[in-house]
N, C-alpha and C positions, 0 to 999 in steps of 0.2 A: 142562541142554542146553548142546552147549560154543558156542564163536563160532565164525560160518563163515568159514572165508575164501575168497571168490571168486577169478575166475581174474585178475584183476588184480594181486587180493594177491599171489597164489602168484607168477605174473613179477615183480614188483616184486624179491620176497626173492629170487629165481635169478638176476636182474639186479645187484643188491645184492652175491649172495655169489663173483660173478664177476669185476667190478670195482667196489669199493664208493668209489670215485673219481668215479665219474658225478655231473654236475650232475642236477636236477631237469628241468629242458629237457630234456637227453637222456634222461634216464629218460623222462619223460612222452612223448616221441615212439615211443621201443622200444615203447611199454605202449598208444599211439595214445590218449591222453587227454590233457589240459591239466596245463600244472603245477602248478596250485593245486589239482590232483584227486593228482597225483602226489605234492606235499608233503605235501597232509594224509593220503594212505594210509599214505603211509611215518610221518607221525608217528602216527598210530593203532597201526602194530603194534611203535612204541618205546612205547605208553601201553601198550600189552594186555602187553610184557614177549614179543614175539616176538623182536624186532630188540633186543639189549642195547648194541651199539655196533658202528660199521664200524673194524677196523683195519687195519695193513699185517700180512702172514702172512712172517713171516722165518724164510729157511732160516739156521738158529743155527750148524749146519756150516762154511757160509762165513765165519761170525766166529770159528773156531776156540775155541765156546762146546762145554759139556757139555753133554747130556741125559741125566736118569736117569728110570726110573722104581719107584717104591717102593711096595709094599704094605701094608697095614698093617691092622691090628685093631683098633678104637675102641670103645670101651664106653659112651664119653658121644659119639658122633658127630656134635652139633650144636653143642657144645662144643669139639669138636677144630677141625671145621670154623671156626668160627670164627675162630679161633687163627691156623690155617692159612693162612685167606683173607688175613689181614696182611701173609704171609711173602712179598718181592719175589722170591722166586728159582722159587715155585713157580707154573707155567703154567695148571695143569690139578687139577681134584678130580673124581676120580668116583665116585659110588657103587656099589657092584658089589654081587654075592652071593657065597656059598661061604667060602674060610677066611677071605679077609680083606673087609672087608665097603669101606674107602676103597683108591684107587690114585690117586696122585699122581706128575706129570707135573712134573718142574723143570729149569728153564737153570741153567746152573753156571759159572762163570770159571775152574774147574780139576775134576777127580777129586777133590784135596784138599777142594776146596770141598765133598764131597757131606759127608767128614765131619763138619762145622759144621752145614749144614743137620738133619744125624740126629741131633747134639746137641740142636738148638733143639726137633727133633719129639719126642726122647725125656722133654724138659721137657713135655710136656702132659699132664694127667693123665689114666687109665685107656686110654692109648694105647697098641699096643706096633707097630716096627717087625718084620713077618715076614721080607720080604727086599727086596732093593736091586740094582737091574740099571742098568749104565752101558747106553746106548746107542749101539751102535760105528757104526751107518751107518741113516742115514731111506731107507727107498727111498719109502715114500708116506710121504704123514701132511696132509691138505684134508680141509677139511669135507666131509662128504655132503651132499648138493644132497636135503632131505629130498620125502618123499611128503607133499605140504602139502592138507589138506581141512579140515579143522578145528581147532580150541583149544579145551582142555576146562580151564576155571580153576576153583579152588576158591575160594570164600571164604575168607578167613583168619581171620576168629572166627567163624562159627557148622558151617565145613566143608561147606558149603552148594553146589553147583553154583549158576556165576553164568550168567544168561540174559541175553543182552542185554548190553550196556557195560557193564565195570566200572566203578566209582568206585577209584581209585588213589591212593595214599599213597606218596609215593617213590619211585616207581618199580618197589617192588619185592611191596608190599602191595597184594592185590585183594580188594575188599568189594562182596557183593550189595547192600544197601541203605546208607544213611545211618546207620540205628541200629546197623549193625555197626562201620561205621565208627567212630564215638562211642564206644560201648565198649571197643571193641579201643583205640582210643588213649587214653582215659579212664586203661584201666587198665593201663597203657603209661607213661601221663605223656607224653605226644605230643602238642603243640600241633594241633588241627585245622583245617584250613585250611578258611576263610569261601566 
């Protein structure tokens, strides 16, 4: 059963992905609730892994920055990812379908610069680069203001639909019970928190 999110939630995050600058005060007034109702929703849906962080969105254009975006084939794809997610220069990882299964979105300091990056990508094993597109002009590029009703989380060790609050690890780990937890970090070597 996924988690709901009420119509609170759903304004909070459209509130959020509009100007993620807002105090609490002002959120909680938009939202006609108290801020102490307004902090802890927004911190529930940074626990549940909705909200990963609020940033500034920059147009890279005006910094006379590159954008490219790259294609690519992965064999060990959780592996690559990995790897990947290190690299400062890349913005964006998506998982797609069809020939290439990863597309990667990266800021760059020159064109030259893309070739450095394809080197470091080419270093990853059972990776290969398909193709490589400079990107000459953004006319969009903003989030989508999502259709928000629900959250369907998995467990992560027994692959379980979680009902009710996760229990969270990191921020980034979500477990239906206690004993999953224990486990999964057990066998992990992951300290569990008391």
């Amino acid at each position: 059963m996924p988690v709901n999110l009420d119509d609170v939630d759903r304004r909070l995050i459209i509130l959020l992905m509009q100007d993620g600058r807002q105090s609490f005060r002002r959120l909680a007034r938009s939202l006609g609730v108290s801020t102490p109702t307004a902090k802890a929703r927004y911190d529930r849906l940074v626990r549940l892994g909705i909200i990963k962080r609020v940033s500034a969105i920059i147009d890279t254009s005006m910094l006379n920055n590159v954008s490219a975006l790259l294609y690519i084939k992965a064999n060990d794809v959780q592996g690559a990812i990995a790897t990947m997610k290190e690299m400062e220069e890349i913005n964006s990882i998506l998982l797609t379908s069809g020939d290439t299964n990863v597309v990667v979105k990266a800021t760059l300091d020159s064109v030259e610069s893309l070739g450095g990056l394809m080197a470091k990508l080419s270093g990853i094993p059972k990776l290969q680069i398909i193709s490589s597109q400079i990107v000459t002009k953004i006319i969009k590029d903003e989030q989508v203001i999502p259709r928000l009703t629900s959250v369907k989380l998995e467990c992560h060790y027994c692959k379980g639909s979680i009902t009710g609050e996760p229990i969270v690890l990191d921020g980034i780990y979500y477990f239906c019970c206690t004993s999953c937890l224990r486990l999964f970090s057990s066998e992990r070597g992951i300290a569990t928190p008391h």
